[in-house]
Backbone as numpy.savetxt, mean C-alpha at the origin, in Angstrom:
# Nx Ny Nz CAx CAy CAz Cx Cy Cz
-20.67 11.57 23.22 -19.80 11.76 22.08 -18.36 12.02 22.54
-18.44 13.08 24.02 -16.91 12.77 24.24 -16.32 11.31 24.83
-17.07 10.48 24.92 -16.40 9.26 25.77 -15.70 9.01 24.40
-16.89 8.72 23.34 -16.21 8.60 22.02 -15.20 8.78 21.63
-15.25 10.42 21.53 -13.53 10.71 21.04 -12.42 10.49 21.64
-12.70 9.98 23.14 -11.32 9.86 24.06 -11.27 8.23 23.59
-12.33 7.24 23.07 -11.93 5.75 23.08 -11.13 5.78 21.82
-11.49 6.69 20.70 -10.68 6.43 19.51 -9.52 6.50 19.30
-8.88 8.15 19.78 -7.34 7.54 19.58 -6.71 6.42 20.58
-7.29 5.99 21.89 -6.87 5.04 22.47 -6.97 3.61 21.40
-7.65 3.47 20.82 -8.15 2.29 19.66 -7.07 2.06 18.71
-6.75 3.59 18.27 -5.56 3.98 17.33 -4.03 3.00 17.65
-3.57 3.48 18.79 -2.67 3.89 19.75 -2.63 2.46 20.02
-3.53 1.46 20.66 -3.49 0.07 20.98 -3.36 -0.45 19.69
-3.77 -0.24 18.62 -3.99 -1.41 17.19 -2.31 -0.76 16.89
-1.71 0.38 17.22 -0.66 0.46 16.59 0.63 -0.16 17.31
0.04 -0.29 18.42 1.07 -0.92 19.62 0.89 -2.48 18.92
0.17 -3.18 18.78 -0.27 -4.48 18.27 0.22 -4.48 16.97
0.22 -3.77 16.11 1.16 -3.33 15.03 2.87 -4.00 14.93
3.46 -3.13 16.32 4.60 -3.21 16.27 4.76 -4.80 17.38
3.64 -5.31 18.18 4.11 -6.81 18.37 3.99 -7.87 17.40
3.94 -7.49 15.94 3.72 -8.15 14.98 2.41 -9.37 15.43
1.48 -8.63 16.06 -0.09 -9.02 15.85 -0.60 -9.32 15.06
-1.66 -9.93 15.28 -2.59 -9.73 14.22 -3.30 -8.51 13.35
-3.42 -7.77 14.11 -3.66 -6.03 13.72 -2.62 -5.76 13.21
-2.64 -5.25 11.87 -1.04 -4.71 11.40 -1.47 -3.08 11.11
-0.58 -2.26 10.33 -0.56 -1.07 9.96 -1.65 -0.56 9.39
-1.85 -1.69 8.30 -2.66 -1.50 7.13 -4.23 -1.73 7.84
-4.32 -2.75 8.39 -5.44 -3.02 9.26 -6.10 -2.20 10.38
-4.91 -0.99 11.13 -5.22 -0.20 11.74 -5.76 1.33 11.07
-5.17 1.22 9.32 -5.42 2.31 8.97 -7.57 1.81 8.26
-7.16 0.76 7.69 -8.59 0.51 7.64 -9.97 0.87 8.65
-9.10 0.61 9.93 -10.35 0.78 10.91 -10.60 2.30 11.31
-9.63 2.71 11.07 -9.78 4.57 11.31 -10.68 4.68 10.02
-10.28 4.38 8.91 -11.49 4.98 7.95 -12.86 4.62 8.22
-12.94 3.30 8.44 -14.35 2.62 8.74 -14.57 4.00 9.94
-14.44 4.20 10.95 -14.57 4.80 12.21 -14.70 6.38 11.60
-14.10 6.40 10.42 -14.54 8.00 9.15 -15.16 8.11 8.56
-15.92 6.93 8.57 -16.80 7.05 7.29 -18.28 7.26 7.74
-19.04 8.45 7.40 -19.94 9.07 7.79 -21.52 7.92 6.67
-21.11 7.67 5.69 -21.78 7.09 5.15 -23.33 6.76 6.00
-22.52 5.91 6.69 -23.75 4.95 7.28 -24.23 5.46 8.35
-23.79 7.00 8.86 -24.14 7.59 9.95 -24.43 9.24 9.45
-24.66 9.29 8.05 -25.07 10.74 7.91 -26.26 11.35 8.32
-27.01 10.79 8.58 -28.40 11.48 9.67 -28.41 11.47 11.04
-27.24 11.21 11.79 -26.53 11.42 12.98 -26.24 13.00 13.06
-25.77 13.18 13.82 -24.90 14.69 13.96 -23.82 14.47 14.10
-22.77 14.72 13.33 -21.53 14.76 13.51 -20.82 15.81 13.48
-21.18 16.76 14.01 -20.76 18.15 14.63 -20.09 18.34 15.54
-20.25 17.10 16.43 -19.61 16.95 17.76 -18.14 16.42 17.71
-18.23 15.48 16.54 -17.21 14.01 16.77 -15.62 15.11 16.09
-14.72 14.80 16.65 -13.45 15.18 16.71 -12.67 14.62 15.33
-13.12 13.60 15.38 -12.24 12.55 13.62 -13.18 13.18 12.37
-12.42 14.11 11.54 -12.94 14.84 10.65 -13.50 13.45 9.83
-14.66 13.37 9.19 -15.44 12.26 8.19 -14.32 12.61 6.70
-14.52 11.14 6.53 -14.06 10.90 4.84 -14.73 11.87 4.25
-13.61 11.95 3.12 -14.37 12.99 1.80 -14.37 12.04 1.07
-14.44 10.66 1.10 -14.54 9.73 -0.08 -15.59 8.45 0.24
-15.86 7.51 -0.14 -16.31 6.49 -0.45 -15.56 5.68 0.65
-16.26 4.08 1.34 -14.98 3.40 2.02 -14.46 2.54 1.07
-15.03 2.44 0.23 -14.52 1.41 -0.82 -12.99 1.85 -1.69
-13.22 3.41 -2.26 -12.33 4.20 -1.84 -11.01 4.64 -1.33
-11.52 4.63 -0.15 -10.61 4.54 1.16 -9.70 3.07 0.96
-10.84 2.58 1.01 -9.48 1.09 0.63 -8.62 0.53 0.06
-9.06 1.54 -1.51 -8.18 1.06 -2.37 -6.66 2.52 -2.18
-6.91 2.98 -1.54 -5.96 3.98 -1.01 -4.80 3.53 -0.16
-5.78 2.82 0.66 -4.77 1.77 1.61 -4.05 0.60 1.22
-4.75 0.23 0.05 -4.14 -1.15 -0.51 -2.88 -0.42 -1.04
-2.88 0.62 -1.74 -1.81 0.98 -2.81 -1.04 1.87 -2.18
-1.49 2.37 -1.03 -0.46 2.59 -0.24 0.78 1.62 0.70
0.23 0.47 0.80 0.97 -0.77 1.62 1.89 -1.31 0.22
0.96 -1.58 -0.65 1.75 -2.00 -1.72 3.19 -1.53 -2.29
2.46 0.00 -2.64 3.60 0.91 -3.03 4.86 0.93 -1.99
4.51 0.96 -0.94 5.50 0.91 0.36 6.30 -0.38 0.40
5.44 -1.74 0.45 6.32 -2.84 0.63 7.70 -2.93 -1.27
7.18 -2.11 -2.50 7.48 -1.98 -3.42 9.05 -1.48 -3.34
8.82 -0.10 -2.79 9.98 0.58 -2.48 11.22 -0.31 -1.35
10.47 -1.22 -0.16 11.61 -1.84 0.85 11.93 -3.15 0.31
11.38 -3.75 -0.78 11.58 -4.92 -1.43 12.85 -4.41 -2.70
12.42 -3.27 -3.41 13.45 -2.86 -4.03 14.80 -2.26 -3.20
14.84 -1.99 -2.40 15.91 -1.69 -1.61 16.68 -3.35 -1.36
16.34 -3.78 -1.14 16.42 -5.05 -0.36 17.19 -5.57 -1.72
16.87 -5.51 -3.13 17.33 -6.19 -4.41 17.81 -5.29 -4.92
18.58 -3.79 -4.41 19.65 -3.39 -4.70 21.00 -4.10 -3.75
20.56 -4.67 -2.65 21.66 -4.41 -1.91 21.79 -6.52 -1.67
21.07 -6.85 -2.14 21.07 -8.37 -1.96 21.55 -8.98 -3.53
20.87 -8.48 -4.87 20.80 -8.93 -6.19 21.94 -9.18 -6.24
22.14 -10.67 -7.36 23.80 -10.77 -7.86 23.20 -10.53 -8.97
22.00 -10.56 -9.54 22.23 -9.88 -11.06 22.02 -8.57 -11.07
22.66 -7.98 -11.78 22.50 -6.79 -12.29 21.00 -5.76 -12.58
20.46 -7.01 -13.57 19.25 -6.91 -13.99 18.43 -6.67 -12.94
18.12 -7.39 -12.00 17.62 -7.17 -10.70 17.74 -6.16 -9.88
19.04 -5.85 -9.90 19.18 -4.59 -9.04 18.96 -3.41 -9.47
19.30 -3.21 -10.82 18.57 -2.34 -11.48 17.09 -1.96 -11.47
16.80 -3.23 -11.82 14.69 -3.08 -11.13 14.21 -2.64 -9.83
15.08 -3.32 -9.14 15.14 -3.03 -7.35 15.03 -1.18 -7.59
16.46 -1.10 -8.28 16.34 0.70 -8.12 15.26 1.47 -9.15
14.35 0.87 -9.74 13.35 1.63 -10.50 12.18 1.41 -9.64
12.22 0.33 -8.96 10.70 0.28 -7.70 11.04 1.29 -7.19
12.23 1.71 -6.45 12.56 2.40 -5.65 11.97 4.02 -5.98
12.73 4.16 -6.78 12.34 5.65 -7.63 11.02 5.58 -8.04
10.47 4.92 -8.79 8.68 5.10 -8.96 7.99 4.93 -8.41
7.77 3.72 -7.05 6.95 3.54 -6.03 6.85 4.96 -5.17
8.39 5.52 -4.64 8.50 6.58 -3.79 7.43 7.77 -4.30
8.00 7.80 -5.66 7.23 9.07 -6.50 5.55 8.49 -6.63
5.00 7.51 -6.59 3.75 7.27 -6.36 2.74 7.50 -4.99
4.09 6.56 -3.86 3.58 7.10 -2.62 3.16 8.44 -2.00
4.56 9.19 -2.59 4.52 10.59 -1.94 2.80 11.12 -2.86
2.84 10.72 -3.97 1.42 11.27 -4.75 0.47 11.05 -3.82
0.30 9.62 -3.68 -0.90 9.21 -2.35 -1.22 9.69 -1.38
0.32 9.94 -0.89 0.07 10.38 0.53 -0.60 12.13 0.37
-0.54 12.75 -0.63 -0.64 14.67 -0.56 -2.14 14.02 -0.86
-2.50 12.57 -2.31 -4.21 12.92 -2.25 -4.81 12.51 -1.04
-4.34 11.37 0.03 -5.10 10.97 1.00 -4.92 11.97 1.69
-4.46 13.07 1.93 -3.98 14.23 3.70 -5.60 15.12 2.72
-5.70 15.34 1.25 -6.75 15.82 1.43 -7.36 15.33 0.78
-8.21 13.82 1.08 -9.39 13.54 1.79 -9.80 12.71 2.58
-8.37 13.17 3.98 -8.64 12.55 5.16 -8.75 11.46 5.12
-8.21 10.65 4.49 -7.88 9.14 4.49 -6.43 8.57 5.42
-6.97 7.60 6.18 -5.65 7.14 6.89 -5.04 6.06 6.48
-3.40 6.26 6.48 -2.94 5.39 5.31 -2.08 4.63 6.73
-1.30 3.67 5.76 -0.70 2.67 6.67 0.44 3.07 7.33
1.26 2.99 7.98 2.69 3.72 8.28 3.93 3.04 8.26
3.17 1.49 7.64 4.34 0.22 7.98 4.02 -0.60 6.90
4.65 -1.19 6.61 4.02 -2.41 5.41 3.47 -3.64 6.44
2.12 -4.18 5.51 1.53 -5.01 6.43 2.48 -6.37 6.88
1.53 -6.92 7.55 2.27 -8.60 8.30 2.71 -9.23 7.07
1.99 -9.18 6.32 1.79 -10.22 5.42 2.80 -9.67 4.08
2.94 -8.88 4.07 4.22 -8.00 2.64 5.87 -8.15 4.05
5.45 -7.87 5.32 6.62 -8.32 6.05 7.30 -9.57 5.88
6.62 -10.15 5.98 6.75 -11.79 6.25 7.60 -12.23 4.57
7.22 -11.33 3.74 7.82 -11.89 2.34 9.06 -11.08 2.31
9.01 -9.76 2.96 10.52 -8.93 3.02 11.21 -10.24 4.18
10.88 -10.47 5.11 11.69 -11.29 5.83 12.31 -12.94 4.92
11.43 -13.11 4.64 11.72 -13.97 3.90 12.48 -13.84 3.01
12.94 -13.03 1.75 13.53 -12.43 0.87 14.63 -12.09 1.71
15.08 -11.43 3.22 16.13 -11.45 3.58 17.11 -12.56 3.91
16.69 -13.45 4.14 17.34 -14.61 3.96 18.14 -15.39 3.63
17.69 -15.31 2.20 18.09 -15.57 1.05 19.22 -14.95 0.58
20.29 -15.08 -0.58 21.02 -14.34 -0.90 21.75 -14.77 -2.73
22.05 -14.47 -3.21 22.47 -14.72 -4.52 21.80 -14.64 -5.72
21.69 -16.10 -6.62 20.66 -16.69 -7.70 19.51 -16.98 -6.94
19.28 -17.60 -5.46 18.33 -17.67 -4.85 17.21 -16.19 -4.36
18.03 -15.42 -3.89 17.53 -13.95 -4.05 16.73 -13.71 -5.12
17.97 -13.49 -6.38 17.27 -12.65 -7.43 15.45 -13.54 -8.27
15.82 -15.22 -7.85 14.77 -16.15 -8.18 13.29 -15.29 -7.13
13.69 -15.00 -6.56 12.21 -14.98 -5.47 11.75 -13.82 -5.56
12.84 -13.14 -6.04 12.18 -11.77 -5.99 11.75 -11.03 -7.11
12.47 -11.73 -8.24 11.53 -11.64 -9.46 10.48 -12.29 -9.79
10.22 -13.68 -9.14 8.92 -14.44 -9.04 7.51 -13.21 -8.38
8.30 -13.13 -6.93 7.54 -12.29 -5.94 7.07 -10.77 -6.99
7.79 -10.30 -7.84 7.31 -8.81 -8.69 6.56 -9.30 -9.26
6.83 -10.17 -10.17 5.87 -10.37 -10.90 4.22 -11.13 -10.60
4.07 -12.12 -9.58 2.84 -11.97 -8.78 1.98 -11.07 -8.36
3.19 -9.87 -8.21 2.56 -8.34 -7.17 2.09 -7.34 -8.18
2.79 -7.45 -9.21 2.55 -6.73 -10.03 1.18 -6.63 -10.68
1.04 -8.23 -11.08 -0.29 -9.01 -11.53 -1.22 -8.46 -10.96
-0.98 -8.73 -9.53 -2.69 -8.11 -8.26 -2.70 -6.75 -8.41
-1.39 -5.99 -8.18 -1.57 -4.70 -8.54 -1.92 -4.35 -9.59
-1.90 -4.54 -10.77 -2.43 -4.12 -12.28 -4.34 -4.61 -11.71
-4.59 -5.70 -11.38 -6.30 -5.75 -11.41 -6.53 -4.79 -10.53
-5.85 -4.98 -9.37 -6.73 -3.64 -8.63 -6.88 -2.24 -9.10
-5.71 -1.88 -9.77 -5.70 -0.63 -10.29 -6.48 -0.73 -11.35
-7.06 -1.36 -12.32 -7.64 -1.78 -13.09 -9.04 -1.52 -12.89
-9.23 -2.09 -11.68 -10.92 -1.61 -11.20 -10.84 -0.87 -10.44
-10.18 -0.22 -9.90 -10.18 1.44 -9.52 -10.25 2.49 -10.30
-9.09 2.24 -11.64 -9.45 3.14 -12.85 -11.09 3.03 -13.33
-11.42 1.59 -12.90 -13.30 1.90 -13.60 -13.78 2.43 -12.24
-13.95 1.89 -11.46 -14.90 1.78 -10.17 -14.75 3.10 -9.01
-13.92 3.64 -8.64 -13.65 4.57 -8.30 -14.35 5.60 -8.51
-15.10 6.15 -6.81 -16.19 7.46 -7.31 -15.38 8.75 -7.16
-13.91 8.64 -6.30 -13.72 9.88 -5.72 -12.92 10.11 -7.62
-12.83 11.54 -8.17 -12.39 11.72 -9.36 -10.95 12.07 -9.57
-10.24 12.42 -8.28 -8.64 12.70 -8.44 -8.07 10.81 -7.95
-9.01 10.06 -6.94 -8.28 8.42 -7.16 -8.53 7.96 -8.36
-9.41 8.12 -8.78 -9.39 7.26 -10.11 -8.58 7.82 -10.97
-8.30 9.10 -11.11 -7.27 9.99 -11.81 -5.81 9.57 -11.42
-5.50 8.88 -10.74 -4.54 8.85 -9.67 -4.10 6.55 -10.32
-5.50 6.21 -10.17 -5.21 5.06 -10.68 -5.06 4.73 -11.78
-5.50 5.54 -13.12 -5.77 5.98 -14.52 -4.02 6.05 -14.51
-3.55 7.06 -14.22 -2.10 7.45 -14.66 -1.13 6.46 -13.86
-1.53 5.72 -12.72 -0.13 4.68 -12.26 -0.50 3.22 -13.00
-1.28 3.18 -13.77 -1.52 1.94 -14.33 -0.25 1.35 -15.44
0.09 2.41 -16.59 1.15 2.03 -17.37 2.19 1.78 -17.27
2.36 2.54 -15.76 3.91 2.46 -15.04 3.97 0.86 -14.77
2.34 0.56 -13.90 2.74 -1.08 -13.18 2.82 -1.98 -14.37
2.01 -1.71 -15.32 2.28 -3.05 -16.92 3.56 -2.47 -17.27
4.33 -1.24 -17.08 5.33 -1.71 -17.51 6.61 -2.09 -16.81
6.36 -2.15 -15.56 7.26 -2.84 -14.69 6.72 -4.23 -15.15
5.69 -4.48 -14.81 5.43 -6.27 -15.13 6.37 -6.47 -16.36
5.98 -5.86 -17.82 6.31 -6.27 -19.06 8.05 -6.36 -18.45
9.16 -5.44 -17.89 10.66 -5.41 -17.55 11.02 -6.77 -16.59
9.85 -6.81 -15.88 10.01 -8.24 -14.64 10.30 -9.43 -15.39
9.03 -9.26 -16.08 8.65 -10.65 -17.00 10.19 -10.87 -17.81
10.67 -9.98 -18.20 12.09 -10.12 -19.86 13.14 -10.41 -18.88
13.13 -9.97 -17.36 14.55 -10.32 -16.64 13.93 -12.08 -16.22
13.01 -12.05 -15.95 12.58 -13.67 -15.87 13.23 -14.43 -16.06
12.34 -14.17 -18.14 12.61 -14.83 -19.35 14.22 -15.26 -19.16
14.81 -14.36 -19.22 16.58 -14.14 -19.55 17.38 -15.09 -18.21
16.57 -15.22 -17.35 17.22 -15.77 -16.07 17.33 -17.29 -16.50
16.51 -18.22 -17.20 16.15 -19.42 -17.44 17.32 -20.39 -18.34
């Protein structure tokens, strides 16, 4: 069991190094595998008395949707930054600064419920939410504000289902509490995305 605990944070530590060579292993992917590696589930008639990585207090299913809406919320907030300081419309930048302010105030929520129940969250936005901030940097003007109100409103979409079946599906009772109350916020960013769209055309 101690070889164990000395291979894990080395596991950590390498997937996060692979992280920052923009690998295949990203943030989000490294925080996944620490939960899997937490999750007592499938090893509760083991002894885990020994093992050093305190076990989930949740579900991994759970756990995941913790991680999803943690990457999300995160790429939310550096995408809105990005369309305060890139937007030529107004409209846009204005939205940019309401991701900003409500994602933050969501994350920081996440982050106090995941510290208690030991859930490991991402520390970076994944490859794949990178690759669309990079992309989005690029760009600049009517071309900007086009992609990045396209890009909300796509994100928004996935984010409303997932939160959607987290508000049902969800066993732990403060996430689903947690997905219950950020749900109206994301339909009503969609419903503000959608009218700056409309108005752009």
């Amino acid at each position: 069991m101690k070889k164990l605990s000395l291979i894990m944070p080395g596991l950590l530590l390498s997937g996060m190094f692979m992280a920052c060579n923009n690998n295949t292993k990203d943030s989000k992917a490294v925080a996944d595998s620490a939960n899997t590696a937490k999750d007592t589930t499938k090893t509760a008639t083991k002894d885990t008395s020994k093992s050093t990585a305190s076990p989930l207090a949740v579900d991994k299913d759970d756990a995941k949707f913790a991680v999803e809406a943690a990457n999300g919320g995160m790429a939310e907030v550096e995408l809105g930054t990005l369309a305060q300081q890139k937007a030529s419309n107004q409209k846009v930048k204005d939205f940019g600064s309401m991701m900003v302010t409500d994602h933050t105030k969501a994350n920081d929520e996440m982050k106090a419920l995941a510290k208690t129940k030991n859930i490991t969250l991402p520390t970076a936005i994944s490859s794949d939410e990178q690759k669309v901030k990079d992309d989005l940097s690029k760009k600049s003007g009517s071309d900007f504000d086009k992609a990045y109100v396209n890009n909300m409103i796509d994100d928004h979409k996935k984010d409303i289902k997932a939160f959607e079946d987290a508000s049902k599906n969800c066993k732990d009772p403060d996430l689903k509490a947690f997905a219950v109350k950020t749900l109206p916020i994301l339909k009503m960013h969609l419903d503000a995305i959608q009218k700056i769209h409309d108005s752009m055309k």
